[in-house]
C-alpha positions in Angstrom: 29.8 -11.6 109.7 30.8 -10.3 106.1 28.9 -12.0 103.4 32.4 -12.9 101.6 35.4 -13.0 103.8 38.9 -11.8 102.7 39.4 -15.7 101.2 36.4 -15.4 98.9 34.1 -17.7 100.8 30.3 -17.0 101.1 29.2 -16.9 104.3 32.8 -17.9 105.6 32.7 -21.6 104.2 31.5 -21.5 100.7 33.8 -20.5 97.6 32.0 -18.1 95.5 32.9 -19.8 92.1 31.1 -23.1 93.1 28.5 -21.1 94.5 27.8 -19.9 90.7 28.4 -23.2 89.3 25.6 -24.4 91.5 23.3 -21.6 90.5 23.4 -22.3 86.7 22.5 -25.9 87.1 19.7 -25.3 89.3 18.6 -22.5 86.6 19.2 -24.5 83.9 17.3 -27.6 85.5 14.3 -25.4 86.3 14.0 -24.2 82.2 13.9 -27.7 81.5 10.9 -28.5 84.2 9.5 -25.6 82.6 9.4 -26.2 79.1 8.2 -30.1 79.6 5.5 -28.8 81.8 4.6 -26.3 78.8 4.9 -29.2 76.0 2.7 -31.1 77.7 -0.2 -28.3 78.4 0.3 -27.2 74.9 -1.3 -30.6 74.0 1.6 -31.9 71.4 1.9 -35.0 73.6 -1.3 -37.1 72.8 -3.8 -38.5 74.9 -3.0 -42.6 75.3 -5.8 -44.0 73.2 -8.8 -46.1 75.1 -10.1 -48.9 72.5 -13.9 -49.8 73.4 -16.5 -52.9 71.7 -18.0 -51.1 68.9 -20.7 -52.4 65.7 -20.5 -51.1 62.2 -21.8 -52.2 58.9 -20.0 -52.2 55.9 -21.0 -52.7 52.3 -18.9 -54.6 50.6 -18.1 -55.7 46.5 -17.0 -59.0 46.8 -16.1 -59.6 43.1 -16.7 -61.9 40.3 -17.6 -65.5 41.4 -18.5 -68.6 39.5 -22.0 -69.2 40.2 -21.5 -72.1 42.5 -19.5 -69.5 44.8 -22.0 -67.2 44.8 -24.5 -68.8 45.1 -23.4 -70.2 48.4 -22.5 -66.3 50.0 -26.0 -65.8 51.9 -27.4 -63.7 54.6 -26.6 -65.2 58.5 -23.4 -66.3 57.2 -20.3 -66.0 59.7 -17.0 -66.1 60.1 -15.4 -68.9 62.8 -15.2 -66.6 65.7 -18.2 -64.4 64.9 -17.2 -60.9 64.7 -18.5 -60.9 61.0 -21.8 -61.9 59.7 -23.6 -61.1 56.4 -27.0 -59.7 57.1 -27.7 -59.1 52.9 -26.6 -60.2 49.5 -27.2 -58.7 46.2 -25.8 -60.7 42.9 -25.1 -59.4 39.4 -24.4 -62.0 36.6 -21.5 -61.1 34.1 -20.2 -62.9 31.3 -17.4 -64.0 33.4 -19.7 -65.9 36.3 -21.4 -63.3 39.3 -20.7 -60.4 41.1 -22.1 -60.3 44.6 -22.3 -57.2 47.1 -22.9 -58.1 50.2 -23.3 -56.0 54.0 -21.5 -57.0 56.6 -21.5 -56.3 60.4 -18.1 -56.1 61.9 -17.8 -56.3 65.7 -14.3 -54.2 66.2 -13.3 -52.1 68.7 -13.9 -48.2 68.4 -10.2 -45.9 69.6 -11.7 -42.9 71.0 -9.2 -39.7 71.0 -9.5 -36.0 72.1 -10.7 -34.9 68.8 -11.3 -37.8 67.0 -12.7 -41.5 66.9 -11.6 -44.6 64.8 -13.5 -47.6 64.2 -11.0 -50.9 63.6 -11.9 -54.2 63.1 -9.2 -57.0 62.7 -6.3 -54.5 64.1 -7.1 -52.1 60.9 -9.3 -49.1 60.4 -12.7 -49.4 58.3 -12.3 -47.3 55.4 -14.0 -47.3 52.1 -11.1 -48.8 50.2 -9.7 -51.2 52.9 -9.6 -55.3 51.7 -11.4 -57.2 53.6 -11.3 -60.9 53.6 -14.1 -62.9 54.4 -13.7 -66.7 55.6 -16.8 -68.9 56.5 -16.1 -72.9 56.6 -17.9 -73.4 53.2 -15.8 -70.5 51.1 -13.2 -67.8 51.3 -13.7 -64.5 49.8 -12.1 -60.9 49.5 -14.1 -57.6 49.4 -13.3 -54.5 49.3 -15.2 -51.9 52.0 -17.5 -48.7 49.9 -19.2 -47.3 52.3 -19.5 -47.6 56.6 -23.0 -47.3 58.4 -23.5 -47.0 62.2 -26.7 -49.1 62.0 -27.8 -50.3 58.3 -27.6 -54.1 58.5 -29.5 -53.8 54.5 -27.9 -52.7 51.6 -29.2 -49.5 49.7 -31.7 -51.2 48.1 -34.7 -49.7 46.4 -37.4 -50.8 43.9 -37.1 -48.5 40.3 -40.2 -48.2 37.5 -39.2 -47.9 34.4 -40.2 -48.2 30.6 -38.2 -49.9 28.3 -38.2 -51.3 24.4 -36.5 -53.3 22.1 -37.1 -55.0 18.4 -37.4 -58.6 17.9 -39.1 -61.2 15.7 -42.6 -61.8 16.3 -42.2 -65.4 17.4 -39.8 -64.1 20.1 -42.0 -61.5 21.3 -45.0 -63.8 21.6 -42.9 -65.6 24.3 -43.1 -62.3 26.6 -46.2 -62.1 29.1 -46.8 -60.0 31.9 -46.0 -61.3 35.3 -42.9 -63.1 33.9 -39.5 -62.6 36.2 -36.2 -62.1 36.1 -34.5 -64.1 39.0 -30.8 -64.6 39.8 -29.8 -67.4 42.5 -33.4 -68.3 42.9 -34.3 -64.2 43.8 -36.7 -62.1 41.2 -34.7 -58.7 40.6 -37.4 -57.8 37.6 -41.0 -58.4 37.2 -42.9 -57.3 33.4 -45.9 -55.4 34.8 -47.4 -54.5 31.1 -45.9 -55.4 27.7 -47.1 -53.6 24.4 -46.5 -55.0 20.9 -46.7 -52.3 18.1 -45.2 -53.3 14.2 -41.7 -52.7 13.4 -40.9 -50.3 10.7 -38.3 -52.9 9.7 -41.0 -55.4 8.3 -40.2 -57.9 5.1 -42.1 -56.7 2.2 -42.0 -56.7 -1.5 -41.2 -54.1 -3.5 -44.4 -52.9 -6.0 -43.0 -50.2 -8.5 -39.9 -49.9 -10.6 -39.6 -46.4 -10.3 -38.0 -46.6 -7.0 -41.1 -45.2 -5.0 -41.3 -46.2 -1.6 -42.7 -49.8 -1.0 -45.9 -49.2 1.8 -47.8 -52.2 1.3 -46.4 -55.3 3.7 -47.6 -58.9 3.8 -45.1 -60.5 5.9 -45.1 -59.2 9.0 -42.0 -61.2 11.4 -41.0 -57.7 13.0 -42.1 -56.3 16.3 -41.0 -53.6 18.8 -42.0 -54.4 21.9 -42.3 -51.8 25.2 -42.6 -53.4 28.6 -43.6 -51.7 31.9 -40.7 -53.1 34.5 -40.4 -53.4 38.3 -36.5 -53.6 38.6 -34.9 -54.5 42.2 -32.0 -51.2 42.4 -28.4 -51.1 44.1 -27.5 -47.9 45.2 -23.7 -47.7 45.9 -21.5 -44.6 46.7 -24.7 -42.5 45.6 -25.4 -43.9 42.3 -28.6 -46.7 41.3 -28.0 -49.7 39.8 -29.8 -52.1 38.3 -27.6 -55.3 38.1 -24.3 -53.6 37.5 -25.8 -50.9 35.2 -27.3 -47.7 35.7 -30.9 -46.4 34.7 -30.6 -43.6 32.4 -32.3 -42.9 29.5 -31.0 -44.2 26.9 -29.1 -47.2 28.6 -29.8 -50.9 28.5 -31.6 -53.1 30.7 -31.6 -57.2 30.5 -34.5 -59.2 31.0 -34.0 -62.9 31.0 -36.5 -66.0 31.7 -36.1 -69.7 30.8 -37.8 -69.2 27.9 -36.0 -65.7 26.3 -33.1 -63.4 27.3 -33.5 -60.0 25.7 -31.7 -56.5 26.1 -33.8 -53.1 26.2 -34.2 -50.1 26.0 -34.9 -47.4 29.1 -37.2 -45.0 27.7 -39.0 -43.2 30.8 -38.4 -43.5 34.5 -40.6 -43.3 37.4 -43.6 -45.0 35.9 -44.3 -48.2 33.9 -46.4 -46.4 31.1 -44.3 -44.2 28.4 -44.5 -40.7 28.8 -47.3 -38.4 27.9 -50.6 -37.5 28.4 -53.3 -39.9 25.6 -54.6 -37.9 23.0 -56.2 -38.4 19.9 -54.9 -37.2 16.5 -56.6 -37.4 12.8 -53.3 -38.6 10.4 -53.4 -38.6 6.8 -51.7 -41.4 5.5 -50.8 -42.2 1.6 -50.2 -46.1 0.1 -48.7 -45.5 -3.3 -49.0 -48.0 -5.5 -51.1 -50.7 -3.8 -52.4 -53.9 -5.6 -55.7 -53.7 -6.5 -56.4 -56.5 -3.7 -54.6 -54.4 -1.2 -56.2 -51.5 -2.0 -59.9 -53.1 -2.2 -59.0 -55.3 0.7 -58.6 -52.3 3.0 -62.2 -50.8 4.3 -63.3 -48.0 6.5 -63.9 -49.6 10.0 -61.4 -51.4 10.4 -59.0 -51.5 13.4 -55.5 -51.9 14.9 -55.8 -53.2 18.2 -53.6 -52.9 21.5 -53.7 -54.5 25.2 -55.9 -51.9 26.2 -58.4 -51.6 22.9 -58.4 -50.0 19.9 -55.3 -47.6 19.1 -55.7 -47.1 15.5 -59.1 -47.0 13.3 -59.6 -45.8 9.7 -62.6 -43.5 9.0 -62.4 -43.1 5.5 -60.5 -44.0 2.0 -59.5 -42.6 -0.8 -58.5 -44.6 -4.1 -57.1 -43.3 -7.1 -55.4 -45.2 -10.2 -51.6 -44.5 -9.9 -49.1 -42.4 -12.4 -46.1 -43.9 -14.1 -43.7 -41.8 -15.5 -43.0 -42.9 -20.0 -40.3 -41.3 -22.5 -41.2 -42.0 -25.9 -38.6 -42.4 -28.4 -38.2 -39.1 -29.3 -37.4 -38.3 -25.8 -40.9 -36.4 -24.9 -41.6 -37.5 -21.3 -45.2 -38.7 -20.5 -47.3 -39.2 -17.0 -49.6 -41.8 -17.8 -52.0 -43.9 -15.3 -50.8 -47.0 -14.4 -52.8 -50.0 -15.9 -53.1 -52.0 -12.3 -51.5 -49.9 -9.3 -53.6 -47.8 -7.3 -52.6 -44.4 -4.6 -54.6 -45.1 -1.7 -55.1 -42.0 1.2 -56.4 -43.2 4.4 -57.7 -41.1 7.1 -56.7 -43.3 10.6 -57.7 -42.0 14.0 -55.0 -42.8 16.2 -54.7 -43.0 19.8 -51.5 -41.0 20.2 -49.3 -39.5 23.2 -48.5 -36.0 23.9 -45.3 -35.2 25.0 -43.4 -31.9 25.5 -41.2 -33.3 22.4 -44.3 -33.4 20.0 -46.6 -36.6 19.1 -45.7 -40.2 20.2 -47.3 -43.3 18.3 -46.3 -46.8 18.3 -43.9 -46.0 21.0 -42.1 -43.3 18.7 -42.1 -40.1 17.6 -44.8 -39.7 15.0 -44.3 -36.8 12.6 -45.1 -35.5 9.1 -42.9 -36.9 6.8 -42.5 -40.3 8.5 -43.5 -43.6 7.5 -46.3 -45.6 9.4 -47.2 -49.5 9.6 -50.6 -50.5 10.7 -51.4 -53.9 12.0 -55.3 -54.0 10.4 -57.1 -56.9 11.1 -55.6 -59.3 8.9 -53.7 -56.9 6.6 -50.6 -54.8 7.5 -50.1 -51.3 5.2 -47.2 -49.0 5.8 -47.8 -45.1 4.4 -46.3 -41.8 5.0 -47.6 -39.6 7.3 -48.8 -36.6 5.2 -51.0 -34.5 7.4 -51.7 -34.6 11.4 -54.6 -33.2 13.5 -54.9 -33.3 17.0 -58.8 -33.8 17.5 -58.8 -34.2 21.0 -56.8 -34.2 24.4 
């Protein structure tokens, strides 16, 4: 039999044009099969998602609150179905009321994929950034998510030592005593470990020459700067401490509040509750000019300034010497003459000082030549300028 007859039929029944026709829509159908078959090995179609039960913890800012709101926000706290419970609570006051950060643990559902898995937790991925409300039957609240933790139910909390200072009047600082704390909705977040009163160099005084030499004798002391040794209960969010909303530099400000005082400091050294340095001693030279005869006679070798931990200051020896005033007769010849009652005192005070890599520290300051210094003796208080140092001893 011929393949194709004298009609054009394949095979003696089949017309070859439908024959073709056939042939390109099998082909065709096959390149489709073909290039589905490839999509799908090539990965572009993905994999249907399988959600399983999953736990995170999230660390949440909740905001501003008036106090009685947040003070009601506490650890165990849940939501009416329990897939969210607080397991801790940190509370900074503002001037507006208090801000609370709180950890949460979320029970969502974690969406596993090829390369990839999602935790989501009320239909919505956990992402620092996401709002998330939070509704027990006593209040309702809104937080935003900073950070996401497999398995810590605390916040980043920490404990931070630090040294701080500040000026105030003396009747304020007597208020301060070790031991006292800081406490916000009933919790201490500060404890004073050691407190340290030294004499301002802003004291009251009176001035004692009309020449406009600088005044160094005070009798009405109502200045003190005061340096306290602090235990402060830290947030650390995102990667940065915090100490009640504010970070710990040196250089930045600290609160410390009680029933009885609220006072902003100073952070001075971090890490230990003492102010940097190793104790030496050092041999100062100090000058009164023109002291009262019952200053000057008042003050005698022996005597003592003295500090929480003993003696820090102690004069060995003094000078006295009748004072100069400065005359111009009227003829215009200028004349040093002694003065009639004031007296130039030069004390020599052995100090216990601190050595740091930035020089001498005394009083909880720099000390230097040049520099005025008050001394709490006894019952007297002189202020003099600094006009020679020796460092006797480490």
């Amino acid at each position: 039999m011929n393949l194709i007859d004298d009609k054009g039929h394949l095979f003696g029944t089949i017309n070859i044009i439908d024959a073709l026709v056939v042939l390109l829509v099998l082909a065709v159908v096959a390149a489709g099969a073909a290039f589905v078959l490839q999509s799908s090995d090539s990965g572009d179609t993905p994999t249907e998602a399988t959600p399983e039960n999953a736990t995170r913890y999230a660390t949440l800012d909740l905001g501003t609150h008036p106090g009685y709101v947040a003070d009601r926000v506490t650890e165990n706290d849940t939501t009416p179905n329990a897939d969210l419970a607080i397991t801790d609570v940190y509370r900074t006051p503002t001037d507006d009321g208090v801000r609370v950060w709180t950890q949460v643990r979320l029970d969502g559902q974690l969406v596993e994929r090829e390369n990839a898995s999602e935790f989501t937790f009320a239909d919505a991925p956990v992402t620092p950034g996401r709002a998330l409300p939070i509704a027990t039957s006593e209040y309702a609240v809104n937080g935003t998510v900073h950070e996401v933790s497999d398995e810590n139910a605390s916040l980043a909390r920490d404990t931070a030592e630090v040294a701080v200072r500040t000026a105030m009047t003396a009747e304020k600082a007597s208020a301060i005593r070790a031991n006292d704390t800081y406490t916000v909705a009933g919790e201490t977040v500060a404890t004073v470990e050691s407190v340290e009163f030294y004499p301002s160099q802003n004291q009251n005084r009176t001035l004692v020459s009309q020449n406009q030499n600088r005044t160094l004798v005070s009798q009405n002391q109502n200045r003190k700067l005061v340096t306290l040794g602090l235990t402060l209960d830290t947030l650390r969010t995102t990667g940065h401490e915090q100490f009640l909303g504010r970070s710990l530099r040196i250089g930045d400000s600290v609160p410390f509040r009680t029933d009885d005082y609220a006072i902003e400091t100073e952070v001075v050294h971090r890490g230990s509750h003492d102010l940097p340095g190793e104790s030496t001693t050092v041999t100062a030279t100090v000058e009164l000019a023109n002291a009262t005869p019952a200053v000057a006679d008042a003050i005698e070798s022996g005597m003592t300034e003295r500090g929480s931990d003993g003696v820090r200051a102690r004069v060995t020896d003094k000078h006295v010497e009748n004072a100069t005033v400065v005359l111009k007769s009227e003829s215009g010849t200028i004349h040093e003459r002694e003065h009639p009652r004031k007296q130039n005192v030069t004390l020599t005070v052995e100090l216990d000082a601190r050595r740091t890599d930035a020089g001498l520290h005394f009083h909880g300051r720099q000390l230097r030549m040049g520099d005025d210094l008050v001394l709490d003796l006894d019952s007297l208080t002189v202020r003099g300028q600094v006009v020679d140092l020796q460092q006797t001893r480490p």
